[in-house]
C-alpha positions as CSV (number, residue, x, y, z in Angstrom):
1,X,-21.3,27.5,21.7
2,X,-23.9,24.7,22.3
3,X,-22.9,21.3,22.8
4,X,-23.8,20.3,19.4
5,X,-22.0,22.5,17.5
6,X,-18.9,21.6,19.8
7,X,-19.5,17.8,17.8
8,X,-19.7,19.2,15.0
9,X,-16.9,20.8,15.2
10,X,-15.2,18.0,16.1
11,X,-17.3,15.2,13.3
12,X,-15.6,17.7,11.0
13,X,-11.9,17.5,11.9
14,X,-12.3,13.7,11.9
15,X,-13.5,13.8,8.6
16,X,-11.3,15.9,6.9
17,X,-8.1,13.9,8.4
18,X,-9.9,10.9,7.3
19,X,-10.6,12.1,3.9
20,X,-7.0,13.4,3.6
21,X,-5.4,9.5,4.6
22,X,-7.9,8.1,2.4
23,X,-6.7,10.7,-0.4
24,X,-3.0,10.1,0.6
25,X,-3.5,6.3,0.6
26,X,-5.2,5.9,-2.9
27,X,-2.3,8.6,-4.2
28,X,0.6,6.1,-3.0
29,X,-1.4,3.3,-4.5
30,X,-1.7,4.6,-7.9
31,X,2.1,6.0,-7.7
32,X,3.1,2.3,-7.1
33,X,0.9,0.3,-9.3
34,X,2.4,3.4,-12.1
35,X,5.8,1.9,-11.5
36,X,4.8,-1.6,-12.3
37,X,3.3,-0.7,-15.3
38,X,6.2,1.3,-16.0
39,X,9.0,-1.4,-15.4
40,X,6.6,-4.1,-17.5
41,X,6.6,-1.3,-20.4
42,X,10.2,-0.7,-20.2
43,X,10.8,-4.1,-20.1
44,X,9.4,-4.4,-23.9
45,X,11.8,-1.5,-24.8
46,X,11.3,1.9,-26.6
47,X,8.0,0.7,-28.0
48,X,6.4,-0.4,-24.7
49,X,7.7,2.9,-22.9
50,X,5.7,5.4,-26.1
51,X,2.7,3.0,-25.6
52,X,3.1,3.7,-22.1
53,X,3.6,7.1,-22.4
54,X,0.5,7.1,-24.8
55,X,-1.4,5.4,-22.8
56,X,-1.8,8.0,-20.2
57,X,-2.0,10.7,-22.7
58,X,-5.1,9.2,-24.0
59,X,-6.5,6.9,-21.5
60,X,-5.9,8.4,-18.3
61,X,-8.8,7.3,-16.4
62,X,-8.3,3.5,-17.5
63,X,-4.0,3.8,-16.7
64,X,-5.1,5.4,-13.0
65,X,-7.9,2.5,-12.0
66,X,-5.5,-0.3,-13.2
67,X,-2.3,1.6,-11.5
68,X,-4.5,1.8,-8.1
69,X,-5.6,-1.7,-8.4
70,X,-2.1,-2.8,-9.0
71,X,-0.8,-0.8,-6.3
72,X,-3.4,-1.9,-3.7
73,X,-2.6,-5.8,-4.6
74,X,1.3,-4.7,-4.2
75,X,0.4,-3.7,-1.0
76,X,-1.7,-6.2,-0.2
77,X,1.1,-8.9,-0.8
78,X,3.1,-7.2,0.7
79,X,1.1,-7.0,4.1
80,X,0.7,-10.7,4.1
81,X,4.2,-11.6,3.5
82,X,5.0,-9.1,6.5
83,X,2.4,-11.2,8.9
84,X,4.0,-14.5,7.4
85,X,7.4,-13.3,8.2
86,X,6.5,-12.1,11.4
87,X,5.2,-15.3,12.6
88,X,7.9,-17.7,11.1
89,X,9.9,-15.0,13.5
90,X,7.7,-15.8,16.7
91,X,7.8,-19.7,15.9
92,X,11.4,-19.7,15.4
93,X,11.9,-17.6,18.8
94,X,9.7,-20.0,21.0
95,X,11.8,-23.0,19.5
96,X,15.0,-21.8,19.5
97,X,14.3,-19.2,23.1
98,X,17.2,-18.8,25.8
99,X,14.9,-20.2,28.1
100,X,14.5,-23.4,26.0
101,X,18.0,-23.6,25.4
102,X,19.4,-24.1,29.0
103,X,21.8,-26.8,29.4
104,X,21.7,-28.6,32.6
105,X,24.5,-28.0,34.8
């Protein structure tokens, strides 16, 4: 085997675990921006769970964009209030540290 097809090989694997997280990603964010819709619909009742229902029957590719966008915002919100949490932590730790707690003795 030549070198190139060695790189080729191994362009290849890259790209098919890429394309598989990539696949995997957009499938989690459709599955949660689903449940949104879902709890908005079944917060209207009986009637907003058959429109829901309905709704994917007949406009599937319009119920799976909106369900990806409103999954990747979920996430999205959720990533920042992770980073916001994370650094109210690290404040709160360099305040409140043993090290700037000692008491003189």
């Amino acid at each position: 085997m030549e070198a190139n097809q060695v790189l080729l090989i191994i362009a290849g694997i890259f790209a098919i675990f890429l394309t598989r997280w990539v696949i995997l990603l957009l499938i989690s964010w459709v599955i949660v921006g689903a449940a949104y819709l879902l709890a908005f619909a079944a917060a209207q009742g009986f009637i907003g769970l058959v429109a829901y229902a309905a709704a994917w029957v007949f406009l599937l590719p319009i119920m799976a964009i909106t369900s990806g966008v409103l999954g990747f915002l979920s996430h999205r919100a959720d990533r920042s209030d992770e980073k916001a949490a994370a650094a109210r932590e690290k404040a709160v730790s360099e305040v409140f540290s043993p090290l700037a707690l000692r008491l003189p003795a």
